[in-house]
DRENDO-1510 file (C-alpha; in Angstrom, 1 decimal, always signed):
<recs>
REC; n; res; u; v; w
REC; 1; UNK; -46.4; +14.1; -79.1 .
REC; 2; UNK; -49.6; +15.1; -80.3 .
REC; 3; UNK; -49.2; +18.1; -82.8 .
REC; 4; UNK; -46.4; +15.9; -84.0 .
REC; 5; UNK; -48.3; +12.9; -84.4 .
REC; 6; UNK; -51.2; +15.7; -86.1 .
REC; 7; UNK; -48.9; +17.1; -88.5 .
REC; 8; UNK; -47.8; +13.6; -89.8 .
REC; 9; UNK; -52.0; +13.0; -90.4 .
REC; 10; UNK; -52.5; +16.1; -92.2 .
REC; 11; UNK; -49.1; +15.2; -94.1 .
REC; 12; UNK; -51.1; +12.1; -95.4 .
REC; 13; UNK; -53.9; +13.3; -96.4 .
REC; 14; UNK; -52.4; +16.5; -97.6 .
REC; 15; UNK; -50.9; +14.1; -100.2 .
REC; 16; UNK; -54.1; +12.2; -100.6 .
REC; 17; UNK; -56.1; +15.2; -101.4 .
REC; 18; UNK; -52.9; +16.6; -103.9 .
REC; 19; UNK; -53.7; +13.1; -105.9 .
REC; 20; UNK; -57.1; +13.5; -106.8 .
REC; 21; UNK; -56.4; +17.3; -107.6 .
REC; 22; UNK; -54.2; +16.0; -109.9 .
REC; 23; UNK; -57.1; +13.1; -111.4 .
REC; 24; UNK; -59.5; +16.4; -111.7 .
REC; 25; UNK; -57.1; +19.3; -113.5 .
REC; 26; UNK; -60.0; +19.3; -116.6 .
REC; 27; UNK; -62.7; +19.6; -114.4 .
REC; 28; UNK; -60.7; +21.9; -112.4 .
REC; 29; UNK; -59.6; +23.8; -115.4 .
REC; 30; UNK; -63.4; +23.6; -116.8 .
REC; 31; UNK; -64.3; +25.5; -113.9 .
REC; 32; UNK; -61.7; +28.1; -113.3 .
REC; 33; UNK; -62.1; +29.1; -117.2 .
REC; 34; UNK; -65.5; +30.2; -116.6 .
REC; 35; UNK; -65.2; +31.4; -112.7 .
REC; 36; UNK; -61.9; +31.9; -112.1 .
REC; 37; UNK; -61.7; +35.0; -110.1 .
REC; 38; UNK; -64.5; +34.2; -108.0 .
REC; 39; UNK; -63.3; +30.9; -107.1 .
REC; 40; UNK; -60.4; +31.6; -105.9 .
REC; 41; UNK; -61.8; +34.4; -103.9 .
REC; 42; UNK; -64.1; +32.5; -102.2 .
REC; 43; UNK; -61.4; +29.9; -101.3 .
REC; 44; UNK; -59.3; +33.0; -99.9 .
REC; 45; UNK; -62.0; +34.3; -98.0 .
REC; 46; UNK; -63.0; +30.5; -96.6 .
REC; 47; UNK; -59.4; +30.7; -94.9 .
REC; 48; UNK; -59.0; +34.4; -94.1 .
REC; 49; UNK; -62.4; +34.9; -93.0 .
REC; 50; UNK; -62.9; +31.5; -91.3 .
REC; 51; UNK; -64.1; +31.7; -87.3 .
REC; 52; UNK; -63.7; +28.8; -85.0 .
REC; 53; UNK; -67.6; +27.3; -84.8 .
REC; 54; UNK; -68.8; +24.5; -82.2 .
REC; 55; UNK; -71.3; +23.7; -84.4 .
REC; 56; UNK; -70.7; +20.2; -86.7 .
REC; 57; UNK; -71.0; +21.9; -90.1 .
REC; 58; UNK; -68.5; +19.1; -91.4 .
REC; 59; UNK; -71.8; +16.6; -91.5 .
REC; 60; UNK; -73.7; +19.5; -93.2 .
REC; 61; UNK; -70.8; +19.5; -96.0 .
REC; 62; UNK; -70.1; +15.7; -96.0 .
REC; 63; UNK; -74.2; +15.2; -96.5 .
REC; 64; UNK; -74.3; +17.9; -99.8 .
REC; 65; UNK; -70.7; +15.6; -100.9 .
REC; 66; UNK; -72.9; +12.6; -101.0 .
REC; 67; UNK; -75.9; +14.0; -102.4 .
REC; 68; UNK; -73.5; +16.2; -105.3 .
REC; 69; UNK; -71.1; +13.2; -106.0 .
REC; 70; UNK; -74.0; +11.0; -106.3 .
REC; 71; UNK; -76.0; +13.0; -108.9 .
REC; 72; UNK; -72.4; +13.5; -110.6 .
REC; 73; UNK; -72.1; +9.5; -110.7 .
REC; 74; UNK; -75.1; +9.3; -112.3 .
REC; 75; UNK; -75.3; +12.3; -114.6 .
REC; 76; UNK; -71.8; +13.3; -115.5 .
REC; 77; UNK; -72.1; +17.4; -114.7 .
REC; 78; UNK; -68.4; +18.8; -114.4 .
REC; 79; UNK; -69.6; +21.6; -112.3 .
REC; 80; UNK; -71.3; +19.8; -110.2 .
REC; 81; UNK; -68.0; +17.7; -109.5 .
REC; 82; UNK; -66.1; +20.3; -109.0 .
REC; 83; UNK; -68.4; +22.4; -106.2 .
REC; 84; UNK; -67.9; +18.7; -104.3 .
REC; 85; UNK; -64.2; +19.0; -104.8 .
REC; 86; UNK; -64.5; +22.2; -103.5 .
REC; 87; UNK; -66.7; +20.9; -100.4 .
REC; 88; UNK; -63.9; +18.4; -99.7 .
REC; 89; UNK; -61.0; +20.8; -99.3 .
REC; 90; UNK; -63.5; +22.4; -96.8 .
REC; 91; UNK; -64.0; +19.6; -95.2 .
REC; 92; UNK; -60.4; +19.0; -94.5 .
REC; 93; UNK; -60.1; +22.3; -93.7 .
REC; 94; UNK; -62.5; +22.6; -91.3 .
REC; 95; UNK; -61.1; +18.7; -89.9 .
REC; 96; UNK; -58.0; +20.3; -88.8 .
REC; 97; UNK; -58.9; +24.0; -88.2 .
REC; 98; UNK; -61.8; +23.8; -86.8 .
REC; 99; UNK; -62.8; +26.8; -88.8 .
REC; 100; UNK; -65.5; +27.6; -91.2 .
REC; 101; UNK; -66.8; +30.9; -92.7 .
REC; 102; UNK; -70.5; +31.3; -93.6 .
REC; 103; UNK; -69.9; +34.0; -96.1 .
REC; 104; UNK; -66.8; +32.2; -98.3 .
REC; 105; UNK; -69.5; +29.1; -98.3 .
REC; 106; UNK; -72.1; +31.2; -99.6 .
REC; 107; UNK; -70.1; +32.5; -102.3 .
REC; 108; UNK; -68.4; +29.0; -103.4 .
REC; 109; UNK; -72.8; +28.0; -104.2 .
REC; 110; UNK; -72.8; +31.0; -106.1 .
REC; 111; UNK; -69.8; +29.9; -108.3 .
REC; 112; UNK; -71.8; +26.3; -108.5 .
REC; 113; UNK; -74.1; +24.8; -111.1 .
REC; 114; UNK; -77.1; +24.7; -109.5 .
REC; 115; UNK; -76.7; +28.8; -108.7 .
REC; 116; UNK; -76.1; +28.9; -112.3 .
REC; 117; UNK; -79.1; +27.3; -113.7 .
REC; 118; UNK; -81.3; +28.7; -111.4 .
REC; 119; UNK; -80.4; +32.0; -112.3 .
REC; 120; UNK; -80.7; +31.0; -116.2 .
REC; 121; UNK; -84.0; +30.0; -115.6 .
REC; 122; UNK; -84.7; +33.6; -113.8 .
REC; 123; UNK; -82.5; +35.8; -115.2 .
REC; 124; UNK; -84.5; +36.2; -118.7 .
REC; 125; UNK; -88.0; +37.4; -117.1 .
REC; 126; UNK; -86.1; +39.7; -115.3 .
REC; 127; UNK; -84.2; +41.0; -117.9 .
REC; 128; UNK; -87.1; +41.2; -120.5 .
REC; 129; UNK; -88.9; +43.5; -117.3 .
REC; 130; UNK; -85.9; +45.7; -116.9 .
REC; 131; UNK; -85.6; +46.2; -120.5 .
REC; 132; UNK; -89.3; +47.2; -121.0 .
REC; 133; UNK; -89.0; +49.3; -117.6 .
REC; 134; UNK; -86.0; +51.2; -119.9 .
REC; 135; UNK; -88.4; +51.9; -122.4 .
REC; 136; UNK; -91.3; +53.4; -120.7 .
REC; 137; UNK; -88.8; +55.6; -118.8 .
REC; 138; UNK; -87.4; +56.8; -122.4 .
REC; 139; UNK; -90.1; +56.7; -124.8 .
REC; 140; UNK; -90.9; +60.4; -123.7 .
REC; 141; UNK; -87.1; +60.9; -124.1 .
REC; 142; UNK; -86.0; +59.7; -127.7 .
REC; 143; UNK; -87.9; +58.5; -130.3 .
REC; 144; UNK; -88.5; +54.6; -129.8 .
REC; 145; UNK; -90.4; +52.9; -132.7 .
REC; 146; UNK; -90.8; +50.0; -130.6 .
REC; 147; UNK; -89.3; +46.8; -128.2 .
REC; 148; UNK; -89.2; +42.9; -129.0 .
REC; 149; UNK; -87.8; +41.5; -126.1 .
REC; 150; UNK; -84.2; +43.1; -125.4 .
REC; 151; UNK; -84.4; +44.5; -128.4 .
REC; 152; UNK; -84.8; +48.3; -129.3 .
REC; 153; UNK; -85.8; +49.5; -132.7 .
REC; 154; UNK; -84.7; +53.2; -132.6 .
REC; 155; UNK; -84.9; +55.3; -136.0 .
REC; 156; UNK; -84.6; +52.1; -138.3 .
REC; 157; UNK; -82.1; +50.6; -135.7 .
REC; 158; UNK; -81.8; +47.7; -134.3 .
REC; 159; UNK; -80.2; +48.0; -130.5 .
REC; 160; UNK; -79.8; +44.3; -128.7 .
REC; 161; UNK; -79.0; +45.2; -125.1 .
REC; 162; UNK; -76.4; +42.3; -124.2 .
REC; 163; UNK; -76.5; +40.0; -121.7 .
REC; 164; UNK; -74.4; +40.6; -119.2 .
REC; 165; UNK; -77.1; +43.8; -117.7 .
REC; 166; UNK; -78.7; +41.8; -115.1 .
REC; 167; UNK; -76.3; +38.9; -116.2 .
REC; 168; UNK; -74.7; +36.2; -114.1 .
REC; 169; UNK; -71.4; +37.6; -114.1 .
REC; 170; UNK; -73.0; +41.0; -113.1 .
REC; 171; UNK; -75.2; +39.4; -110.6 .
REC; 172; UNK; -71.9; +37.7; -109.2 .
REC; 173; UNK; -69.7; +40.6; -109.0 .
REC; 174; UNK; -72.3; +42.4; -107.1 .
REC; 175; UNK; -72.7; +39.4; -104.4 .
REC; 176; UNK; -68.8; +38.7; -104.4 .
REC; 177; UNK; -68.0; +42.3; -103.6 .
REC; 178; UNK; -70.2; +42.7; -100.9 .
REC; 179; UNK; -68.8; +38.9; -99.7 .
REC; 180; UNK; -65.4; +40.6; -99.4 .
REC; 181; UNK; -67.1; +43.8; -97.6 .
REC; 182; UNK; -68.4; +41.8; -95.0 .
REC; 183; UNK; -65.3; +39.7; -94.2 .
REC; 184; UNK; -63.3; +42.6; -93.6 .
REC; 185; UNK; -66.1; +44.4; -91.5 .
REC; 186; UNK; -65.6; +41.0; -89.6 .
REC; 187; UNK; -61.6; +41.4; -89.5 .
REC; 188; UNK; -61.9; +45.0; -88.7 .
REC; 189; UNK; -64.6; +44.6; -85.4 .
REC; 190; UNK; -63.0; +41.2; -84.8 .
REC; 191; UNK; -66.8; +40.0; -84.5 .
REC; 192; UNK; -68.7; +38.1; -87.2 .
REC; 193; UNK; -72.1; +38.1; -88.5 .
REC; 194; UNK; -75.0; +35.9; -87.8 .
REC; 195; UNK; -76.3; +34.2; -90.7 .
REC; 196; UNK; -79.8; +36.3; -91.0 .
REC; 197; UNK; -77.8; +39.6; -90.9 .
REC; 198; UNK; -75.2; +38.0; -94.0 .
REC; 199; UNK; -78.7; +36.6; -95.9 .
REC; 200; UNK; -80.0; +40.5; -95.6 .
REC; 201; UNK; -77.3; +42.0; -96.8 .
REC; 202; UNK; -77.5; +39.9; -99.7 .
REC; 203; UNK; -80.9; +40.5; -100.2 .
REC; 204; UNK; -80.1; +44.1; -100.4 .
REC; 205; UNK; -77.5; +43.6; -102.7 .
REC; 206; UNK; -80.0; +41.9; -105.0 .
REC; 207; UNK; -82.0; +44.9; -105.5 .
REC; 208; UNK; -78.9; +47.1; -105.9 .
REC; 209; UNK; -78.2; +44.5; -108.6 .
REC; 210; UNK; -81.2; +45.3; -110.3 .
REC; 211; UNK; -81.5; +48.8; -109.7 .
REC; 212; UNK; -77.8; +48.7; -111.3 .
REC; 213; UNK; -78.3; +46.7; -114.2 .
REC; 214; UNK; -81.8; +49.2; -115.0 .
REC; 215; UNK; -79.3; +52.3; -115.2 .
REC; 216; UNK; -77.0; +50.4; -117.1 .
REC; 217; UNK; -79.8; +49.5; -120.0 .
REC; 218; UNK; -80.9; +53.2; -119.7 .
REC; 219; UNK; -77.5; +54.4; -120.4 .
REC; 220; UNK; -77.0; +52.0; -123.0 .
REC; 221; UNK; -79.9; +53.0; -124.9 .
REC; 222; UNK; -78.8; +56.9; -124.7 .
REC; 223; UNK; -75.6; +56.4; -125.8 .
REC; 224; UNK; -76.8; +53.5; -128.5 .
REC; 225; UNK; -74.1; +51.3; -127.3 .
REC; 226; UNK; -74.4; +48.2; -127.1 .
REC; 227; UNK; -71.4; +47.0; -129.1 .
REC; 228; UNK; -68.2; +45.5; -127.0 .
REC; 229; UNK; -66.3; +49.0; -126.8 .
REC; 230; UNK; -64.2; +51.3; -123.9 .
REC; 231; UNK; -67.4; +53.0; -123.9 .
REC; 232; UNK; -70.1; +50.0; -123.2 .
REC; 233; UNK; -67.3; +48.9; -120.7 .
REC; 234; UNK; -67.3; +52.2; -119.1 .
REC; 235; UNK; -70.7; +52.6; -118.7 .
REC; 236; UNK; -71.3; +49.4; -117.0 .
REC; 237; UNK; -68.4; +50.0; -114.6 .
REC; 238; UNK; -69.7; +53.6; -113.7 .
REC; 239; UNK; -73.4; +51.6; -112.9 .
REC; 240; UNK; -71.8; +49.1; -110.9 .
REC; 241; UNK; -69.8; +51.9; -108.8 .
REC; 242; UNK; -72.1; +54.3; -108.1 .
REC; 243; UNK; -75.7; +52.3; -107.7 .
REC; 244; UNK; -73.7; +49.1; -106.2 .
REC; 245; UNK; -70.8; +49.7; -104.7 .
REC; 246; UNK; -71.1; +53.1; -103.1 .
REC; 247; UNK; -74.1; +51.8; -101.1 .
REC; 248; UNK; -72.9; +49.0; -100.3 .
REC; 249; UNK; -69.9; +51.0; -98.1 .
REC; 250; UNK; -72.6; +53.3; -97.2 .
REC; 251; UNK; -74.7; +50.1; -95.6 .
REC; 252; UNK; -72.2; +48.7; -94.5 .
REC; 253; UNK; -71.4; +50.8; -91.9 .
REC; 254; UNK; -74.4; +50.4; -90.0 .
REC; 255; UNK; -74.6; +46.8; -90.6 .
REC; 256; UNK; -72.3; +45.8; -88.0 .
REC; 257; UNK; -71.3; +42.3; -86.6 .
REC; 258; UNK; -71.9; +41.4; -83.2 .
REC; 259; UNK; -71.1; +37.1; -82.4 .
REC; 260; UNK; -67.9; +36.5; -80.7 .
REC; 261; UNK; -65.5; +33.6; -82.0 .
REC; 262; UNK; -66.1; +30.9; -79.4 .
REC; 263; UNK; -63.0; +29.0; -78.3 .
REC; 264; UNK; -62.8; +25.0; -77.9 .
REC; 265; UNK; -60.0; +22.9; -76.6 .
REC; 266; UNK; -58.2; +21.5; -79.6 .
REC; 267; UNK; -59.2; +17.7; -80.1 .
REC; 268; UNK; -58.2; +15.2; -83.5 .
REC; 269; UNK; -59.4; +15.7; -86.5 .
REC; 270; UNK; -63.0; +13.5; -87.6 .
REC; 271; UNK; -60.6; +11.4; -89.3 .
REC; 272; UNK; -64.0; +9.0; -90.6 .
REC; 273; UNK; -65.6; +12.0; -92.5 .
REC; 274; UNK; -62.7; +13.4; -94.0 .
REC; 275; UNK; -61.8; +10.1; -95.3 .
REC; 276; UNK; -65.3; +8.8; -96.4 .
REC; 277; UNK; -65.4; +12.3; -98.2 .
REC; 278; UNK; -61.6; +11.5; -100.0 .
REC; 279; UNK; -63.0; +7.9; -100.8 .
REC; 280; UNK; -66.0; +9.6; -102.5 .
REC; 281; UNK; -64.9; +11.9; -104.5 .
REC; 282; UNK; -61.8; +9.4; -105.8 .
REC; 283; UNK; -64.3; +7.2; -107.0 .
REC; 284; UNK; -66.4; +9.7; -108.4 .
REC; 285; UNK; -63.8; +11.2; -110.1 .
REC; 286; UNK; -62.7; +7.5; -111.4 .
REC; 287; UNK; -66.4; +7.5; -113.1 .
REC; 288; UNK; -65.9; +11.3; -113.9 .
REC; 289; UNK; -63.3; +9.9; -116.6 .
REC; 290; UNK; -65.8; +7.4; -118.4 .
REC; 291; UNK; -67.4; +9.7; -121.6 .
REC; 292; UNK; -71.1; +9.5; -121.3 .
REC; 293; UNK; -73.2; +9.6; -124.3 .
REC; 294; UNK; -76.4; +11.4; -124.4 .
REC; 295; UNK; -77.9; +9.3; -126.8 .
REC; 296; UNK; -80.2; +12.2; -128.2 .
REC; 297; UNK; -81.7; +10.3; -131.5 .
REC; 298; UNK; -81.7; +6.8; -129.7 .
REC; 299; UNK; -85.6; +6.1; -130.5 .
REC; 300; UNK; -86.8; +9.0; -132.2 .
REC; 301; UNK; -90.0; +9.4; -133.7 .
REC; 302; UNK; -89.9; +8.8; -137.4 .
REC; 303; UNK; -91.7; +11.9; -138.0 .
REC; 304; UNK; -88.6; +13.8; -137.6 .
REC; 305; UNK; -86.6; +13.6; -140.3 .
REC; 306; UNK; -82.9; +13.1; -139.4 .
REC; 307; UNK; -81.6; +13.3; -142.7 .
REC; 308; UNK; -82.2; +17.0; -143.0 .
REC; 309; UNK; -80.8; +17.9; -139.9 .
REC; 310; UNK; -77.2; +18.3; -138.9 .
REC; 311; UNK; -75.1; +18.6; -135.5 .
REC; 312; UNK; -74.9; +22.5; -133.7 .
REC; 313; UNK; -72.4; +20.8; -131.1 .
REC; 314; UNK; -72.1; +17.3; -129.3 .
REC; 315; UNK; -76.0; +18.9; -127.3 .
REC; 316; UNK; -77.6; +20.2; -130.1 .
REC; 317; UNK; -79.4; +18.7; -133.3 .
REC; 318; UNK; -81.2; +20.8; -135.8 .
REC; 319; UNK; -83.5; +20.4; -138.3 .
REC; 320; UNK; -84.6; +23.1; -140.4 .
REC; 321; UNK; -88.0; +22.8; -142.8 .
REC; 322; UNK; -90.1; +25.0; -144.2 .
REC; 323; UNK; -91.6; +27.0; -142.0 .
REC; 324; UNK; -90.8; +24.6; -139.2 .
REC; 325; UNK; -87.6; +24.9; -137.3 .
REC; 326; UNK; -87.1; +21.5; -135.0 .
REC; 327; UNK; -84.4; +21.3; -131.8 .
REC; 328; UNK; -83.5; +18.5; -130.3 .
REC; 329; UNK; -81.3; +19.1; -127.0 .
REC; 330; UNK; -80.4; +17.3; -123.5 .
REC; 331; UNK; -82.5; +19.1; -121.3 .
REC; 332; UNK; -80.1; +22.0; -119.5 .
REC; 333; UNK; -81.4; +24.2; -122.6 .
REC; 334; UNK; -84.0; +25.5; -121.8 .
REC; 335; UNK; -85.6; +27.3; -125.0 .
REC; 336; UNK; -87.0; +30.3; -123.1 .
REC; 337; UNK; -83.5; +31.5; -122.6 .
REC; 338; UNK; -82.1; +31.0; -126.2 .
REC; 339; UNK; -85.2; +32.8; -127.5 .
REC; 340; UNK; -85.0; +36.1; -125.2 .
REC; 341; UNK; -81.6; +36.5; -126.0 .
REC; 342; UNK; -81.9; +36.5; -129.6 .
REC; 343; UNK; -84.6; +38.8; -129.1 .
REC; 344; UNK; -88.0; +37.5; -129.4 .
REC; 345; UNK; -90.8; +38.7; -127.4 .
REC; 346; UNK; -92.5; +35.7; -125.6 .
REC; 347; UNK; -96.3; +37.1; -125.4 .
REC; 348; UNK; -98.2; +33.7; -124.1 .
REC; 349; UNK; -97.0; +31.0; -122.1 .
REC; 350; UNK; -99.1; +28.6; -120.7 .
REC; 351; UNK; -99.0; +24.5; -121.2 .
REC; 352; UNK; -101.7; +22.7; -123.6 .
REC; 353; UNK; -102.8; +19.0; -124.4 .
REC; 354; UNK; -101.5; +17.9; -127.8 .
REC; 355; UNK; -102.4; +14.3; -128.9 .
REC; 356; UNK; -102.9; +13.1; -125.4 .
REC; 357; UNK; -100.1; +14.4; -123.9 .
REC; 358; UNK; -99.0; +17.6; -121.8 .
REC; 359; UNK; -96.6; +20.1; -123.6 .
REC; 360; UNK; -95.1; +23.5; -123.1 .
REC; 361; UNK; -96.8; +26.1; -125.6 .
REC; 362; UNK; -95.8; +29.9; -126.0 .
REC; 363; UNK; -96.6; +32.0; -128.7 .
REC; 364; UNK; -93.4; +34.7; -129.6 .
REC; 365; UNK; -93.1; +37.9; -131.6 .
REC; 366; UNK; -89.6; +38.9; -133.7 .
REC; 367; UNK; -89.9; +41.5; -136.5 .
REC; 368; UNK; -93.8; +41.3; -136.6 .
REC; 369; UNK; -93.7; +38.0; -137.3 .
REC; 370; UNK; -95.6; +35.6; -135.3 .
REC; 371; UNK; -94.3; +32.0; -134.0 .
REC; 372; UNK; -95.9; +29.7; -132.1 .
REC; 373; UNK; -93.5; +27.3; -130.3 .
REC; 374; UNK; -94.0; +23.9; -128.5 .
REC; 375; UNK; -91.7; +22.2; -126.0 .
REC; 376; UNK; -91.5; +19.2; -123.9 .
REC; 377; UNK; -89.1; +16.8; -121.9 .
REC; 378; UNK; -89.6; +13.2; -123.9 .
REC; 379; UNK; -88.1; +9.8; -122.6 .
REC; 380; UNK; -89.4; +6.8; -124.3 .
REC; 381; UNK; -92.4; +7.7; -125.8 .
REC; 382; UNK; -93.4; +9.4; -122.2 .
REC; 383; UNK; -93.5; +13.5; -122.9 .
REC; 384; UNK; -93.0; +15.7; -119.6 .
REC; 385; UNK; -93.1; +19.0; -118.6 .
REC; 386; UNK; -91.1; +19.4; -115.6 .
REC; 387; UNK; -87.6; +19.7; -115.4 .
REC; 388; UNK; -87.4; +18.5; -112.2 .
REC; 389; UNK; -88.9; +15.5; -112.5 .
REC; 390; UNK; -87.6; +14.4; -115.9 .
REC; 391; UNK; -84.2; +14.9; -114.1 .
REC; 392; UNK; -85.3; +12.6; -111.2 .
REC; 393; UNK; -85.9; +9.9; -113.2 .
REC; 394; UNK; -82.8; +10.2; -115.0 .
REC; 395; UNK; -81.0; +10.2; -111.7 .
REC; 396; UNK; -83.1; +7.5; -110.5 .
REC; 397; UNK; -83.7; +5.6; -113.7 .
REC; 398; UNK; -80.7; +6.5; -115.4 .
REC; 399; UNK; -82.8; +6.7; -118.6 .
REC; 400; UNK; -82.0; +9.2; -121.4 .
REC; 401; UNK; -83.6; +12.2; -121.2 .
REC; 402; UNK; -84.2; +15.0; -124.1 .
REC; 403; UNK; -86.2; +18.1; -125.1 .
REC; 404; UNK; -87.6; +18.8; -128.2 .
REC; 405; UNK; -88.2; +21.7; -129.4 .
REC; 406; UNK; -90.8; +22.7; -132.1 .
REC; 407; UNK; -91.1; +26.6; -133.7 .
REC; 408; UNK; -93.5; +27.3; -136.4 .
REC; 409; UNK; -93.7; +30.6; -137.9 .
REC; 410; UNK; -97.5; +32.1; -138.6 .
REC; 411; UNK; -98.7; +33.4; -141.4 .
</recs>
């Protein structure tokens, strides 16, 4: 009586969980153009890897649901949305399994927004480091005239090293391959890892990652390839194998699991979470459909002169004058990343007091010509600094938020 009476359950909210699927195929969509491969990896290895735990973890998942689908409510982010739709088929998962895997979960934040941004926000310091790294080690090799950023001037040319070395999609291969590694070490030993020895081995992974990506810049440069070709391709893949990979397998074998799966009598489901978690993410995904406006030149000073800009895309207005190039943005772009990746070499950051008020001030190099650049959060005709707060009081406030962005080149 009682599997039968389980299986009709699950039936329902199978079908529950198919409908709101079906309200989210663009989000959905949104997110498997950009992560496909690892999503759906990290969903496989949630159910092939999953052990039987005593341990609640479906109050863990259904406290991040309410905390995500909140922010979402407020803030419209599609990824954001979509990591909660990816909590909830965990949750019912786990509801009628009993089953969880530390690793998969670990790898579904890594395909997630905030992994993403915090990375962005990382990713170019550590980048502009490897690059200069790249060139001390070869300056006593070739003939370097000099480096601006991520840029190499060799003989009169001009090499960009892309940014995928020490890029998010490198970082995530790295971190998804040794995800897959350690679920199988699991499988094999039938025995899983405690969650220090699974956030170790992704420490060392980490450093492989960079130690990687620095071999794939040096190669790069000796080859002057940086172009989208069989050979850039190659090159990276070869880096990847042997300075990722190949000691990864070699760790791995003395990185061995040692828990045993406990066993519980079967009980029902935690119909109440599963079913505040459904409710949740319906109506989110109800509000999901509502287009927000960001409302960027809502209250602008009159000092900016709107007429002589024009739209980049629906988060982007620019105006250009002479000498002065102005950027006003919602505040996920961050200018620090846009100006390492078009190769300017950020010399001073610090922030300064300008008319009363507390800005972001750095001071770049590109070509031997000098910038200075100023940047701050504004709402009203309040300027901010941190991102974190600005975004608090748009969650909070719901107010608009943007960031202006000011570059003057020095004479």
């Amino acid at each position: 009586m009682f599997p039968t009476q389980l299986n009709k359950e699950a039936a329902i909210f199978g079908l529950i969980l198919i409908v709101i699927l079906g309200m989210n195929l663009p989000v959905i969509q949104f997110a498997l153009n950009n992560d496909a491969i690892g999503i759906v990896v990290s969903l496989a290895l949630f159910v092939f890897g999953g052990r039987v735990t005593k341990q609640k973890v479906n109050y863990l998942l259904l406290l991040l649901l309410l905390l995500f689908e909140f922010i979402c409510y407020r803030l419209h982010i599609q990824s954001l949305h979509f990591l909660s739709i990816a909590f909830l088929l965990c949750i019912v998962y786990y509801g009628f399994t009993k089953r969880f895997s530390y690793i998969a979960f670990i790898c579904l934040l890594l395909f997630s927004t905030i992994f993403n941004k915090l990375f962005e926000h990382l990713s170019a310091e550590i980048k502009q480091s490897l690059c200069y790294s790249a060139f001390v080690t070869l300056r006593n090799v070739i003939e370097i005239d000099k480096i601006e950023g991520i840029t190499f001037f060799i003989k009169q040319t001009k090499i960009t090293v892309d940014t995928a070395c020490m890029g998010l999609s490198m970082f995530k291969s790295g971190l998804l391959t040794a995800s897959v590694l350690l679920t199988l070490e699991e499988k094999k030993h039938k025995l899983y890892y405690s969650i220090f020895q699974i956030i170790l081995f992704c420490c060392v992974v980490i450093i492989l990652n960079i130690i990687s990506n620095y071999f794939r810049i040096v190669s790069l440069i000796l080859f002057q390839c940086t172009e989208e070709n069989w050979l850039h391709h190659t090159i990276g893949l070869v880096c990847f194998g042997l300075y990722q990979v190949a000691p990864m397998l070699f760790l791995i074998r003395y990185f061995k699991p040692k828990i045993q799966e406990v066993t519980i009598e079967k009980t029902k489901p935690n119909y109440l979470i599963i079913l505040i978690s459904l409710v949740v993410v319906f109506s989110t995904s109800l509000e999901m459909k509502n287009k927000k406006n960001n409302d960027l030149l809502t209250h602008l000073s009159p000092e900016y002169p709107l007429s002589k800009g024009k739209w980049v895309n629906e988060d982007v207005f620019k105006i250009e004058l002479p000498n002065r190039l102005i950027y006003i943005k919602t505040p996920l772009h961050k200018p620090l990343i846009c100006w390492t990746g078009d190769g300017y070499k950020i010399t001073e950051t610090k922030e300064i007091i300008r008319n009363g008020d507390k800005i972001w001030f750095n001071k770049m190099i590109k070509n031997n010509q000098v910038y200075y650049s100023y940047w701050w959060y504004e709402s009203g005709d309040k300027k901010y600094t941190s991102y974190i707060e600005v975004m608090f009081i748009r969650l909070v406030c719901n107010k608009d938020i943007r960031l202006i962005n000011e570059t003057i080149a020095v004479n």
